[in-house]
BASE-969523 format. One line per 3 residues: their letters; for each residue x, y, z of C-alpha. Coordinates in steps of 0.25 Angstrom, whole numbers, padded with zeros to 4 digits, always signed. Layout:
<sites>
a> X/Y/Z ~ ...
</sites>
This chain:
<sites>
xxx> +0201/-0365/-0169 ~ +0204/-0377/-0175 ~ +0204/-0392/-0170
xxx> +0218/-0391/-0170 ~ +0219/-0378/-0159 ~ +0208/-0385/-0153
xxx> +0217/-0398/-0150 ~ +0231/-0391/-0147 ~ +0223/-0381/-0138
xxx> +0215/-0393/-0130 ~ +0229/-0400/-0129 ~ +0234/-0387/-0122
xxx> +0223/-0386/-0112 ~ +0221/-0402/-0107 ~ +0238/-0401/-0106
xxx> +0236/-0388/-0097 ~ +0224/-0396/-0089 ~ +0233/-0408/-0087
xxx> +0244/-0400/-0082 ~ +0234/-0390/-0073 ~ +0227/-0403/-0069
xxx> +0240/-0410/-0063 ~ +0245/-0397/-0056 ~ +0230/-0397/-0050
xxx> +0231/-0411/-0046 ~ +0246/-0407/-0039 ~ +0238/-0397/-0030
xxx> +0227/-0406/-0027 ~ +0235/-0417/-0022 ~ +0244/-0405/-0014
xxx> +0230/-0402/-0009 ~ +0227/-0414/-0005 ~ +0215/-0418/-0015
xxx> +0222/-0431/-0021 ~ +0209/-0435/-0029 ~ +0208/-0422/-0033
xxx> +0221/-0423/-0038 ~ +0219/-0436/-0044 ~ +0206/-0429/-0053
xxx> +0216/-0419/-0057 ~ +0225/-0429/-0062 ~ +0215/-0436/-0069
xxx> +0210/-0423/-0075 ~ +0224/-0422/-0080 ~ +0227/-0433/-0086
xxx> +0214/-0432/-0095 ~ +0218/-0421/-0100 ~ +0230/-0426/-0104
xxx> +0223/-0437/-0110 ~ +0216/-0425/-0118 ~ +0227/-0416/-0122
xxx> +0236/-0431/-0127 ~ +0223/-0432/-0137 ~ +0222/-0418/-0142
xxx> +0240/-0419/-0145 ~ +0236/-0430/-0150 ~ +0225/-0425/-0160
xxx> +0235/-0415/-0163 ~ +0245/-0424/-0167 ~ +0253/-0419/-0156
xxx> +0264/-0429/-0154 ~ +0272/-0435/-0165 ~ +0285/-0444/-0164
xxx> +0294/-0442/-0152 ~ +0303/-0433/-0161 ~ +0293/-0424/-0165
xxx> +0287/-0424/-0151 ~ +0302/-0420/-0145 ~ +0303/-0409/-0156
xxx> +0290/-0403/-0152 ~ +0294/-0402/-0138 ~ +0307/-0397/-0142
xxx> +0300/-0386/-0149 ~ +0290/-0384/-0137 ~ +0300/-0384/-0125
xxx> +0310/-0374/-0135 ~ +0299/-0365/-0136 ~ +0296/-0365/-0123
xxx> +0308/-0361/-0118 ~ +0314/-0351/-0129 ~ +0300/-0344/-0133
xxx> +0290/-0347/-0124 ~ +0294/-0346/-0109 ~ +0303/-0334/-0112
xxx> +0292/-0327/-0115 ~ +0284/-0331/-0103 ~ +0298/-0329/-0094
xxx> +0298/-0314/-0098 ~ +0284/-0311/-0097 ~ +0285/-0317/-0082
xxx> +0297/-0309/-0080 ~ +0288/-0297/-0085 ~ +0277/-0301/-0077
xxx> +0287/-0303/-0065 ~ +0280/-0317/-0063 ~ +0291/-0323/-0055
xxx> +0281/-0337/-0054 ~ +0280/-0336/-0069 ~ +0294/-0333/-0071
xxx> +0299/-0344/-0064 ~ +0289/-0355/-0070 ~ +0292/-0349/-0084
xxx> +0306/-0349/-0083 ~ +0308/-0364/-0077 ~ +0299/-0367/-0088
xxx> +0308/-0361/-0097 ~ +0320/-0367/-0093 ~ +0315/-0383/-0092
xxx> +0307/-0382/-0105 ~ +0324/-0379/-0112 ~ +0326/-0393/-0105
xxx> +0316/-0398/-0110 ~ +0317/-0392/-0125 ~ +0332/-0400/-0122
xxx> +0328/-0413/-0117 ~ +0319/-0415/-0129 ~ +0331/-0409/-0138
xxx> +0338/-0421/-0132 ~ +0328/-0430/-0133 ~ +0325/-0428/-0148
xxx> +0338/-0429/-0151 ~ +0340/-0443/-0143 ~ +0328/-0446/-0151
xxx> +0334/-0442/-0165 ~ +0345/-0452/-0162 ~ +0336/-0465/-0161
xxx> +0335/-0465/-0146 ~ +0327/-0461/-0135 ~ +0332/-0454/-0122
xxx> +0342/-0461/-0113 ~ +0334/-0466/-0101 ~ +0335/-0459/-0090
xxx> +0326/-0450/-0078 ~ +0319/-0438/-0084 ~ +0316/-0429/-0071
xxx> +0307/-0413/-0070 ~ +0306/-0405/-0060 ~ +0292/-0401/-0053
xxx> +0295/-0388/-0052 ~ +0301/-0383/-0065 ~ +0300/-0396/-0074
xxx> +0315/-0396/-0076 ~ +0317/-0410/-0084 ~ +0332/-0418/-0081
xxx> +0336/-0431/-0080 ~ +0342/-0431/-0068 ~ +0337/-0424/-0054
xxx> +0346/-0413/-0051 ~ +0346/-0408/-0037 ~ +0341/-0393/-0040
xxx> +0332/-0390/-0053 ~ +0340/-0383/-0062 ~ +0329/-0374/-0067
xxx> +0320/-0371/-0051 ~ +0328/-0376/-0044 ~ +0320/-0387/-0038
xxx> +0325/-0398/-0028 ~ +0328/-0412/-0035 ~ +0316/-0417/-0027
xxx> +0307/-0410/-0039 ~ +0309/-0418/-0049 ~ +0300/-0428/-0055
xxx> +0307/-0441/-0062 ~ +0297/-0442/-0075 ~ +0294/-0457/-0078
</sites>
């Protein structure tokens, strides 16, 4: 294996520790074990320090427009290739928890495959987004800009939105 699968390969794992590391953090906080929480927090931030150095070592992030088309590519696969797949093998599998975390997947990662559309678009004509509140749901990660009162992909009350700074 090359240095270079070597790089991409310990960019995936730190990003899955930092991700599995919050989530552990949420639990231990619900289980009342703040400074374990805090630890787990902690734990996930260096690893974020981690996977920022192997991206970039690998060159991993260009100009803004080049970063929008990578995530343009990224979120379109997602949604035309690779959570389809997953969808039907669920369906197969009759894994209704799957099912359901693969198909809101599906659906936000369209939105998100627009907003960057949108974004790089905006960019191509000299000019940054409008400003303006940038809002996702806890449960699904539906991304809007302004807080509807259902989720339009779970379902979920407007109180699960998260304003992004």
């Amino acid at each position: 294996m090359a240095t270079s699968d070597n790089l991409a390969a310990a960019f995936a794992g730190e990003s899955q520790a930092n991700r599995r590391y919050l989530a552990f953090a949420k639990k231990a906080e619900t289980e009342g074990f703040p400074q374990i929480a805090k630890l787990f927090r902690a734990a996930a931030e260096a690893e974020t320090v981690h996977a920022h150095a192997h991206l970039r070592v690998m060159k991993g992030v260009a100009d803004t427009a080049t970063n929008l088309e990578a995530a343009i590519e990224g979120e379109g696969h997602e949604f035309k290739e690779m959570y389809p797949a997953f969808i039907e093998e669920a369906k197969a599998e009759d894994n209704k928890a799957a099912l359901m975390s693969f198909e809101n997947a599906n659906v936000v990662e369209e939105i998100h495959h627009d907003l960057y559309t949108k974004a790089l678009e905006t960019l191509k004509g000299g000019s940054d987004l409008p400003a303006g509140d940038i809002f996702v749901c806890k449960i699904c990660g539906n991304t809007v800009s302004a807080v509807p009162d259902e989720c339009p992909v779970c379902h979920a009350k407007a109180s699960a939105f998260l304003e992004i700074a």
